[in-house]
C-alpha positions as CSV (number, residue, x, y, z in Angstrom):
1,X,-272.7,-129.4,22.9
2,X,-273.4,-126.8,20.2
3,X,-277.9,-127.3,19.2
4,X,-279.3,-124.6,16.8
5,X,-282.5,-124.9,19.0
6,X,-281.6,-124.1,21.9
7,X,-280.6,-120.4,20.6
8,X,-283.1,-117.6,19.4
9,X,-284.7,-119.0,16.7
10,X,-283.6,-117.4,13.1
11,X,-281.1,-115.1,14.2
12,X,-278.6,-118.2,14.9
13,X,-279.8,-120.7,12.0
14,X,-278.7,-116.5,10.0
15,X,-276.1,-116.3,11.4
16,X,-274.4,-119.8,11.2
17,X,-275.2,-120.0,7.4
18,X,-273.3,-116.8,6.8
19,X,-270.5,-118.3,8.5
20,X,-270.7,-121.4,6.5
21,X,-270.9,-119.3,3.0
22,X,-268.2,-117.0,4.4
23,X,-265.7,-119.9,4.2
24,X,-265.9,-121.7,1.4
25,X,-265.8,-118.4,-0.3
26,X,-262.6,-117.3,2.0
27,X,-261.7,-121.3,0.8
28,X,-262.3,-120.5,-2.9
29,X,-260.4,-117.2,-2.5
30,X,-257.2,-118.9,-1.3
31,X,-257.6,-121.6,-3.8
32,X,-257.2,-119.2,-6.5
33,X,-254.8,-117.6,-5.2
34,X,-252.7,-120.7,-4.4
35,X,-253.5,-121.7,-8.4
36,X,-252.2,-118.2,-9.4
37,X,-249.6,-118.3,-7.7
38,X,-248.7,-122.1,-9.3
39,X,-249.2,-120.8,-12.7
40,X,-246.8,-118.1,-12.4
41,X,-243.7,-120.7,-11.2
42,X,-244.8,-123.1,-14.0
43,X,-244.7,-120.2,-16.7
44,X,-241.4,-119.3,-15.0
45,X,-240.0,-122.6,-15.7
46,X,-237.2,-121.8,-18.3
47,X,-236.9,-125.9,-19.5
48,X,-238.6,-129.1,-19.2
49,X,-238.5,-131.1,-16.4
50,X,-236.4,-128.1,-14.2
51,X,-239.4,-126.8,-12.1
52,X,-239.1,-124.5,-9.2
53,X,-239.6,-125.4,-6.1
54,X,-242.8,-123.7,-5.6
55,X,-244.1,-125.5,-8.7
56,X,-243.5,-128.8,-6.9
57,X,-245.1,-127.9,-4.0
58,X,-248.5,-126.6,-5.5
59,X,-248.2,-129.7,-8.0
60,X,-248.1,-132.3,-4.7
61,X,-250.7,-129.8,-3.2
62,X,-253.1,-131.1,-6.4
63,X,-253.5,-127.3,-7.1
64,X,-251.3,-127.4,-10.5
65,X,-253.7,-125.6,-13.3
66,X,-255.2,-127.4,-16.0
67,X,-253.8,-128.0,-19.2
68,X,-254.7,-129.5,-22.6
69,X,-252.5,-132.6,-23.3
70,X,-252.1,-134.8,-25.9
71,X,-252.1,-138.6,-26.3
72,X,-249.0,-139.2,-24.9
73,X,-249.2,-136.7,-22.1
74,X,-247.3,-133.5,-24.1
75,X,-248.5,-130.0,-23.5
76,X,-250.3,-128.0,-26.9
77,X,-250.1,-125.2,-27.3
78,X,-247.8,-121.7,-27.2
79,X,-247.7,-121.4,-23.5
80,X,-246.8,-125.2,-23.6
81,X,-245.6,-126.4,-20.2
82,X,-245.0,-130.1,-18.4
83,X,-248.0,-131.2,-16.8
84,X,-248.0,-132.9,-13.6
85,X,-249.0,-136.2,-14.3
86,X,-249.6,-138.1,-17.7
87,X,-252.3,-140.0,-18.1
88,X,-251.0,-142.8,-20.6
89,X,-246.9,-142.9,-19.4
90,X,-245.7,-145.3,-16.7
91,X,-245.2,-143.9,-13.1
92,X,-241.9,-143.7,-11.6
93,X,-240.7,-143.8,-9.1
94,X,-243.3,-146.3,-7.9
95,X,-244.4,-146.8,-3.7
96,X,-245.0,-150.5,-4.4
97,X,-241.9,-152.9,-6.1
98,X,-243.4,-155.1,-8.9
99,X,-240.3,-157.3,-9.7
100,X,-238.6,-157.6,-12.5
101,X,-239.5,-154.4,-13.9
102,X,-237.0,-152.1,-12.4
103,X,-233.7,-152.0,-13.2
104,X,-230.9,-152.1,-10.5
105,X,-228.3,-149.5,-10.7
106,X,-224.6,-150.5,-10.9
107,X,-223.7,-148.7,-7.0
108,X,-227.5,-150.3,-5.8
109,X,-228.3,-153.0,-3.5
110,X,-231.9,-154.4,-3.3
111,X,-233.2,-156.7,-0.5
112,X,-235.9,-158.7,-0.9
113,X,-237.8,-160.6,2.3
114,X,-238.8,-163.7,1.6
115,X,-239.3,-165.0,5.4
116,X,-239.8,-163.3,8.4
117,X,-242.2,-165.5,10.1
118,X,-241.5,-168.2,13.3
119,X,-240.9,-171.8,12.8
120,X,-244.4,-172.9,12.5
121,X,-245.3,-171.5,9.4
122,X,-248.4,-169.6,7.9
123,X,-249.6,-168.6,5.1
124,X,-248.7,-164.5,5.7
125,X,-245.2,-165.3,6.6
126,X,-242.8,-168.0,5.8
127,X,-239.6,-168.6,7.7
128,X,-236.6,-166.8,7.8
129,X,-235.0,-166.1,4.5
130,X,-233.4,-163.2,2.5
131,X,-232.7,-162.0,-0.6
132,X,-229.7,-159.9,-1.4
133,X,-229.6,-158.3,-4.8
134,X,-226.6,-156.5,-6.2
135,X,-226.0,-154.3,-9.6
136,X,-223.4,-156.2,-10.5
137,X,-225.9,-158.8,-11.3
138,X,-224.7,-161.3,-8.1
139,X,-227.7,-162.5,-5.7
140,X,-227.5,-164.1,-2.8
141,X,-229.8,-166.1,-0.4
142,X,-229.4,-165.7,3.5
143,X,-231.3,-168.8,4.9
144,X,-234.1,-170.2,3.5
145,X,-236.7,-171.1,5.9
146,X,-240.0,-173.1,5.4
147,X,-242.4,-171.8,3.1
148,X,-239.6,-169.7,1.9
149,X,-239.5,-171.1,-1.9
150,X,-242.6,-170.5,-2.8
151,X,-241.9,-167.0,-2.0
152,X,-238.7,-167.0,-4.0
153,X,-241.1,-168.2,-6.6
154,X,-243.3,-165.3,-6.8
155,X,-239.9,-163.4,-8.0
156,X,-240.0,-165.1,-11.1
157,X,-235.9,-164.4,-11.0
158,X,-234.2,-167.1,-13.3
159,X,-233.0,-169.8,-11.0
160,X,-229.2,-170.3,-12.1
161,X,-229.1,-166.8,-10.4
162,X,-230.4,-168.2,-7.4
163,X,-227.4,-170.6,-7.2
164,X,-225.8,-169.1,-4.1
165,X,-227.5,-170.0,-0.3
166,X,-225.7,-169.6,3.2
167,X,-227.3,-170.8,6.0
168,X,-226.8,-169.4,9.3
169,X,-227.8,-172.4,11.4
170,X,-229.6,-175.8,10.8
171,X,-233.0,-175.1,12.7
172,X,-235.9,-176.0,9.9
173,X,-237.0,-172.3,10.1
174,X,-233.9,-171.4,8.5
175,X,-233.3,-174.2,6.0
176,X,-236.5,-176.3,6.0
177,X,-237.2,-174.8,2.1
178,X,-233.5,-175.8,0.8
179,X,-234.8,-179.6,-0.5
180,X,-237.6,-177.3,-2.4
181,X,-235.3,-174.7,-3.6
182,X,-233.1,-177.4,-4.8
183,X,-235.6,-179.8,-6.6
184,X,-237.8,-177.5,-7.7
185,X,-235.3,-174.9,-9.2
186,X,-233.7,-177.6,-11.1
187,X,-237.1,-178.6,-12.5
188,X,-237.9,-175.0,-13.0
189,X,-234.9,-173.9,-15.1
190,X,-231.8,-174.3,-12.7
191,X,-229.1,-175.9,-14.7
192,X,-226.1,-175.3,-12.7
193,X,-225.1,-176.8,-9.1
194,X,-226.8,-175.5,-6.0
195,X,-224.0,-173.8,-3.9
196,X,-224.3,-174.0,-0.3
197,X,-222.5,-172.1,2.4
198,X,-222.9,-173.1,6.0
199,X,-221.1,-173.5,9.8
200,X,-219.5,-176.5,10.9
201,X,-220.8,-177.8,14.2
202,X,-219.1,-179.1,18.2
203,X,-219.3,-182.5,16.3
204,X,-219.1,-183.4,12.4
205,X,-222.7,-184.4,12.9
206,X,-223.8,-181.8,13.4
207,X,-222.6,-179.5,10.9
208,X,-224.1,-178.3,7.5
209,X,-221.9,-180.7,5.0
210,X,-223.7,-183.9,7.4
211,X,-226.9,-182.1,7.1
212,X,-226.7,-181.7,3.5
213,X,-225.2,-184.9,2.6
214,X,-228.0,-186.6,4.9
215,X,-230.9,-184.4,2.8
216,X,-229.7,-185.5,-0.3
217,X,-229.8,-189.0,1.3
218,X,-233.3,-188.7,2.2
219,X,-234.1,-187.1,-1.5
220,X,-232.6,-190.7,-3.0
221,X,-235.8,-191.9,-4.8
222,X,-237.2,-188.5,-5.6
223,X,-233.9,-188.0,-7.9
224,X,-233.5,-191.9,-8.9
225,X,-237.3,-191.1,-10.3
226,X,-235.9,-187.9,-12.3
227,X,-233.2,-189.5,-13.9
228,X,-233.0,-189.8,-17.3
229,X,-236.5,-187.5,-17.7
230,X,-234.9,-183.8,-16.9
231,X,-231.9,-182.3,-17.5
232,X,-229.5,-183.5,-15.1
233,X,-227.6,-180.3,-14.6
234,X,-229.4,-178.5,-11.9
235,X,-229.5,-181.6,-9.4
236,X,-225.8,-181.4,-8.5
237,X,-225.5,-179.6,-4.5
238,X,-222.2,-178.1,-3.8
239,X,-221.4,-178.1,0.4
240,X,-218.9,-175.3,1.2
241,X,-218.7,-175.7,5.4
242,X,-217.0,-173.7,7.5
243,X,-215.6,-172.9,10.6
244,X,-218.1,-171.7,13.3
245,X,-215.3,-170.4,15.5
246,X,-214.4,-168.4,12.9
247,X,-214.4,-164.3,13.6
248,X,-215.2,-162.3,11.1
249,X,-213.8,-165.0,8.4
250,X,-213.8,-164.3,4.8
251,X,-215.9,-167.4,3.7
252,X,-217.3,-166.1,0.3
253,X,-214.5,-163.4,-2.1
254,X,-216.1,-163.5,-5.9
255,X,-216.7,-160.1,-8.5
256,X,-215.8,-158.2,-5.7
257,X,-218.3,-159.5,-3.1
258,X,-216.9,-160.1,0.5
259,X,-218.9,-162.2,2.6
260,X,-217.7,-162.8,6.7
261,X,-218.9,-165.2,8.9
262,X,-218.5,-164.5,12.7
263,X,-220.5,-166.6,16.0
264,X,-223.9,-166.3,17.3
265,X,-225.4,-167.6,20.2
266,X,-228.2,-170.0,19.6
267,X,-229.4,-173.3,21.1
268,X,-225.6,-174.8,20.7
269,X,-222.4,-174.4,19.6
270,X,-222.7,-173.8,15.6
271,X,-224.9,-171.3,14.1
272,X,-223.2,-167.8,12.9
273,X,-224.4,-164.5,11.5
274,X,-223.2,-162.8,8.5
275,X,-221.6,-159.7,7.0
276,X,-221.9,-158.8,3.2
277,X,-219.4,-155.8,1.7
278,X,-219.8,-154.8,-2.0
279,X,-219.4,-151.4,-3.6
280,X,-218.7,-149.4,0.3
281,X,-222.3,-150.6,0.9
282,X,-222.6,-153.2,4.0
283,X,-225.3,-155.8,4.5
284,X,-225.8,-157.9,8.4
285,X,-228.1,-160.8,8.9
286,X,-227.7,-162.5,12.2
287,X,-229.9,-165.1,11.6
288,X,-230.6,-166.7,14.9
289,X,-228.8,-165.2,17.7
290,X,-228.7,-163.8,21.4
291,X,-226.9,-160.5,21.6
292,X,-223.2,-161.3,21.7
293,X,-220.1,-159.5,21.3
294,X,-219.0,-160.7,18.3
295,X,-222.0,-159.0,16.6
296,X,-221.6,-155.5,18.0
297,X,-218.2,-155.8,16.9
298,X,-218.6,-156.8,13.6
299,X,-222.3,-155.0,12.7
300,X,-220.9,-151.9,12.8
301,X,-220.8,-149.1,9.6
302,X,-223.6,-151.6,8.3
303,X,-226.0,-150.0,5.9
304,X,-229.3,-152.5,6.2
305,X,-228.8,-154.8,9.4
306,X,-231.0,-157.6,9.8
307,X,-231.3,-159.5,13.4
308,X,-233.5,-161.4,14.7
309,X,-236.5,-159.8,17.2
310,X,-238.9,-162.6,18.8
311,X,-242.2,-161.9,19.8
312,X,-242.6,-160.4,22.9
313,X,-242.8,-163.0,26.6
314,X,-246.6,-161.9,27.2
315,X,-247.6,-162.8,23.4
316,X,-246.0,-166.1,23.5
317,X,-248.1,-167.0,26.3
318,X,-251.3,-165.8,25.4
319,X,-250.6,-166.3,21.5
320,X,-248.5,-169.6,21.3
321,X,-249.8,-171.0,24.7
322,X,-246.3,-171.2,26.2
323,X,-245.9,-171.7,29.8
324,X,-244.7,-168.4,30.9
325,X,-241.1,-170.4,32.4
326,X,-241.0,-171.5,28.9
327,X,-242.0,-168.3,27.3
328,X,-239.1,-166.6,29.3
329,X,-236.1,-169.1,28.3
330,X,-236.6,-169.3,24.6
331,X,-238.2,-165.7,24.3
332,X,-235.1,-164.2,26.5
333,X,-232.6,-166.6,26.6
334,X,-232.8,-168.3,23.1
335,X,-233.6,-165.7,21.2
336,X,-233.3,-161.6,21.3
337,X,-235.8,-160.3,22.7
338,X,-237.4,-156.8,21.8
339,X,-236.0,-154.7,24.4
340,X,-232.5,-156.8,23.9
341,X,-232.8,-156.2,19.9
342,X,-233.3,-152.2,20.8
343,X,-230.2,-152.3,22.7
344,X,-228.1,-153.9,19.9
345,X,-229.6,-151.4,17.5
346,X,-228.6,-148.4,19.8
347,X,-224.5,-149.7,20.2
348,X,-223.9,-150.6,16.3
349,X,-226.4,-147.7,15.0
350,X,-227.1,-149.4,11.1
351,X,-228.7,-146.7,8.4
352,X,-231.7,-149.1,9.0
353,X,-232.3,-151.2,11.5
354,X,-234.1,-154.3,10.2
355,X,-236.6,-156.8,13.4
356,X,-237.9,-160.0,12.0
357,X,-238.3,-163.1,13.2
358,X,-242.4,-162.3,15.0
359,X,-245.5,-162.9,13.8
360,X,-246.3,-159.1,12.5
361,X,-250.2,-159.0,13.6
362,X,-252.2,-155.7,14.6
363,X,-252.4,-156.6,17.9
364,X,-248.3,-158.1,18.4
365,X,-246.7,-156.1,16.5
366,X,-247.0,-152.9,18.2
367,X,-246.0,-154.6,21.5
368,X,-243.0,-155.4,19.3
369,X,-242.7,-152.0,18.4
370,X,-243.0,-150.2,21.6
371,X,-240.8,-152.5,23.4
372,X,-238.0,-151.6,21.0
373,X,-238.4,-148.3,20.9
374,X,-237.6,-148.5,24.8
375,X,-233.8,-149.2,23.9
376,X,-233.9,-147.5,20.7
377,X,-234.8,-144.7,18.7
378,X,-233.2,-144.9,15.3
379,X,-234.3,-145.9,11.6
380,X,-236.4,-149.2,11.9
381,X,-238.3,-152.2,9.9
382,X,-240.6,-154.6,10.8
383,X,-240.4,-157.0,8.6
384,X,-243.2,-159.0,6.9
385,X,-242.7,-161.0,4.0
386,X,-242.3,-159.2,0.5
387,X,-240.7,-156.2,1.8
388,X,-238.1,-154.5,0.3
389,X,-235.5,-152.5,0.7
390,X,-233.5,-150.4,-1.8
391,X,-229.9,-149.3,-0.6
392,X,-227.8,-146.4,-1.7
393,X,-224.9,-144.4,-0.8
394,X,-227.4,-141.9,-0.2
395,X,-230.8,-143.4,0.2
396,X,-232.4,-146.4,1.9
397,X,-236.1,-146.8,0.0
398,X,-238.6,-149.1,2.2
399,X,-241.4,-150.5,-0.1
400,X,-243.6,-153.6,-0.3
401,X,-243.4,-156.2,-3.5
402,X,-246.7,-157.1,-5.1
403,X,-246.2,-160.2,-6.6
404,X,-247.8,-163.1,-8.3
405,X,-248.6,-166.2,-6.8
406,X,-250.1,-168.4,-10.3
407,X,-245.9,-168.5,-11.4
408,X,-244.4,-171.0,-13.7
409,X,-241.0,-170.9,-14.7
410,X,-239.0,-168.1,-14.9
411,X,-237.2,-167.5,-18.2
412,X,-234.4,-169.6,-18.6
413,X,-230.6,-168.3,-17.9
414,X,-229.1,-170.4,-20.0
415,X,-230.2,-173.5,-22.9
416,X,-231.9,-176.5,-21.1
417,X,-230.6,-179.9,-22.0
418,X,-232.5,-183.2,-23.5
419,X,-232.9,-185.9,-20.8
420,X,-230.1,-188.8,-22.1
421,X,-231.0,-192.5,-21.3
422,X,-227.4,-193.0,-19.9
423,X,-228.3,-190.3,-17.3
424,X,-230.2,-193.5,-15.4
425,X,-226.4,-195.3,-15.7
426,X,-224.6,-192.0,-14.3
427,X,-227.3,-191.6,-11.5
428,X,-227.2,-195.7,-10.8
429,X,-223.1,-195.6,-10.3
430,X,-222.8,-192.7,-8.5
431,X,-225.6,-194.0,-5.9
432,X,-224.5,-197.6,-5.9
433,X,-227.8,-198.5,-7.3
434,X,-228.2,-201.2,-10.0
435,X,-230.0,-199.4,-13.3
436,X,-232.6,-202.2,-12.9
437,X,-233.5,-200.4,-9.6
438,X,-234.0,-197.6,-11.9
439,X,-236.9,-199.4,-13.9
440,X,-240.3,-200.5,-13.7
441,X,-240.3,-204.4,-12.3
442,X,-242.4,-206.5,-14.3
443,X,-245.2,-206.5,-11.9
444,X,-245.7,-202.8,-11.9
445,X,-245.4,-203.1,-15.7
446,X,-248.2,-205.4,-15.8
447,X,-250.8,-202.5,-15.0
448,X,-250.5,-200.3,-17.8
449,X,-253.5,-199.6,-19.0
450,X,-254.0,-199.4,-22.9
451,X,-253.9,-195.6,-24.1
452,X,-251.6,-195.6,-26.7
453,X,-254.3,-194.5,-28.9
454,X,-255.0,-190.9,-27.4
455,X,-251.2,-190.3,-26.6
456,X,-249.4,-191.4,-29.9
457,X,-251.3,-188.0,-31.7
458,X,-249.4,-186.1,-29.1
459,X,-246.1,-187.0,-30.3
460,X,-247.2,-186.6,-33.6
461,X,-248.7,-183.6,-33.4
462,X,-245.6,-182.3,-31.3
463,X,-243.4,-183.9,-33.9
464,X,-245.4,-181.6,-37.2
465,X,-245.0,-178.5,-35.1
466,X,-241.5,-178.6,-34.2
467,X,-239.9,-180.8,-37.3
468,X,-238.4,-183.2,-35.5
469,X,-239.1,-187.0,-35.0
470,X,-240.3,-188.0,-31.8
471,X,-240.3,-191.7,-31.2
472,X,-243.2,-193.1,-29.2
473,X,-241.6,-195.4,-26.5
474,X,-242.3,-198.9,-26.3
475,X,-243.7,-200.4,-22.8
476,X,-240.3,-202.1,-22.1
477,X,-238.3,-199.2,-22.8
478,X,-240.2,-197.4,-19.7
């Protein structure tokens, strides 16, 4: 080790500041050098906005020369030239996505996570789900996992545009967040049915229209105690199943949008993975699947490819407290492993090769990483929740969303609708429900308490600011 006191005394300490002073001068020299140099391919600049290529480089270097600027970032002057940076404009193109202030270009798809996590859920990652945003104004939902609404949420996308879901199997962590998605969009703005795309099953019980019909069963008095209070519109769930068998099936064909269907391997017979086609650009999502031919197959030419990557055998052990026979079925066997998801990846060869499906930690998610890149060496995601992905023809753009979490309701995609009180009939008859079942009895009536006298000025006072009447219901009309 290098210690000024064990030389000869000044003639080192000398010495060693002449070295220091000789370069930051030689440091300054090629400074101003690099500036001149700068100067000269901005002043060769014949028009705005076409710069050289050297003027890029020293501008990305920082070493662009100073300029005076006005308010709104223009150059005085007679020598006036663009300046690198201006200090009151918005940035673009940004490294982070804030939604909804970008536009999407008409040959552009955007993909949005909104799940990546496991089936027992945290707060960094909800279950599987994905958003697939097209500039022909079409979205799309791939799954929607636990926790996965609340992500959807933080969009703050107008929920009739959220109308269109396909699951790819019936495992919570893939549709736990549909009753959410489907009450809570309605109450948040959703005024048009809930369309739902999903596999049949080995049996008819255990396919999606069962599954569907049986939520809705189970959501009986949280509807029955909407009725006649919201607009009815948005609570209306439209079941399209499908064959599971099917191989590479058209099962969606709208505003030029093809959507196939083809088997996956997971727990039992049923679930399937999906292919998207729009504008020559191709989106996968296997959901849940072991690798299978049916997916090399029909993954190919895909631009973003989504499949599934569980978290590595030793992890689920130590991490999830798995016994390691268990840890080896469901982390090999069930699911695709890391190694097994590398191999995929290196037979269909996607622009970008997209792993979820993990907890994405510092200390798993590099075991994740370097077991893939055993099998594979091409373009690749993690994915964690709120990353996005922009897809060109030419480019695939890899950002993370920063979003808000304190959202109400997006703006509204088309006029809500007063509540009528014959909605209470319609929901009664179409349940087999009497509309007295609908009502308060009279022993739950007999516990109002008496505050008629601080909410009658809120009618009025809602009645004076929009002109209209607002009657104040009487207790046996409630």
């Amino acid at each position: 080790m290098f210690r000024i006191k064990q030389a000869g005394p000044p003639v080192v300490v000398i010495a060693a500041l002449t070295g220091v002073c000789g370069y930051i001068l030689g440091c300054t020299n090629a400074s101003r050098e690099k500036e001149s140099q700068a100067s000269a391919a901005q002043v060769a600049t014949p028009e705005r906005g076409d710069t050289s290529q050297g003027d890029q480089l020293a501008r990305a270097a920082g070493n662009a020369p100073a300029s005076t600027t006005s308010q709104d970032g223009e150059k005085k002057g007679d020598d006036a030239v663009p300046v690198a940076v201006s200090p009151v404009k918005a940035r673009s193109p940004r490294d982070t996505y804030y939604p909804n202030t970008e536009d999407l270009a008409p040959n552009e798809m955007r993909v949005v996570a909104c799940g990546t996590g496991m089936p027992t859920t945290r707060a960094a990652q909800a279950a599987a789900c994905f958003l697939v945003e097209l500039g022909n104004g079409d979205k799309f939902l791939f799954d929607c996992g636990s926790g996965a609404a609340e992500r959807i949420s933080s969009l703050q996308i107008p929920y009739n545009y959220l109308d269109k879901v396909f699951l790819g199997h019936l495992h919570t962590d893939h549709f736990g967040s549909l009753h959410d998605l489907f009450i809570g969009g309605a109450l948040m703005g959703r005024n048009v049915p809930l369309r739902v795309w999903g596999p049949s099953g080995a049996v008819e019980e255990l396919g999606t229209k069962y599954a569907l019909e049986h939520m809705k069963k189970m959501l009986t008095w949280d509807l029955a105690g909407r009725a006649g209070l919201t607009d009815p519109r948005g609570y209306q769930l439209e079941v399209n199943e499908f064959n599971y068998k099917g191989e590479n099936e058209v099962v969606y064909e709208e505003n030029g949008v093809t959507i196939r269907s083809f088997p996956a391997i997971h727990s039992i017979d049923g679930p399937v993975s999906f292919s998207l086609e729009w504008n020559g650009l191709k989106f996968v999502f296997s959901s849940d699947t072991y690798p299978n031919k049916w997916f090399e197959e029909y993954s190919k030419n895909a631009d973003l490819l989504i499949h599934e990557c569980f978290v590595a055998v030793p992890d689920m052990v130590a991490k999830m407290k798995f016994t390691p026979e268990s840890a080896l079925l469901v982390g090999t066997q069930v699911h695709t492993a890391p190694e097994a998801f590398g191999k995929v990846m290196s037979l269909v060869k996607p622009r970008m090769a997209v792993a979820y499906h993990f907890f994405k930690d510092p200390d798993t998610a590099p075991q994740v990483y370097d077991r893939i890149r055993k099998t594979y060496d091409g373009p690749l995601s993690l994915a964690e929740d709120f990353m996005v992905w922009n897809v060109t023809k030419d480019d695939i753009r890899v950002r993370m969303a920063v979003t808000e979490e304190r959202t109400w309701a997006p703006p509204l995609a088309r006029p809500a609708m007063a509540p009528k009180p014959e909605d209470k009939e319609t929901f009664a008859k179409n349940h087999g429900l009497r509309v007295d079942d609908l009502q308060y009895s009279k022993f739950i009536k007999s516990g109002y308490m008496d505050v008629d006298d601080v909410l009658r000025p809120i009618y009025q006072e809602a009645s004076e600011a929009l002109g209209r009447h607002f009657e104040y219901p009487r207790k046996d009309e409630k």
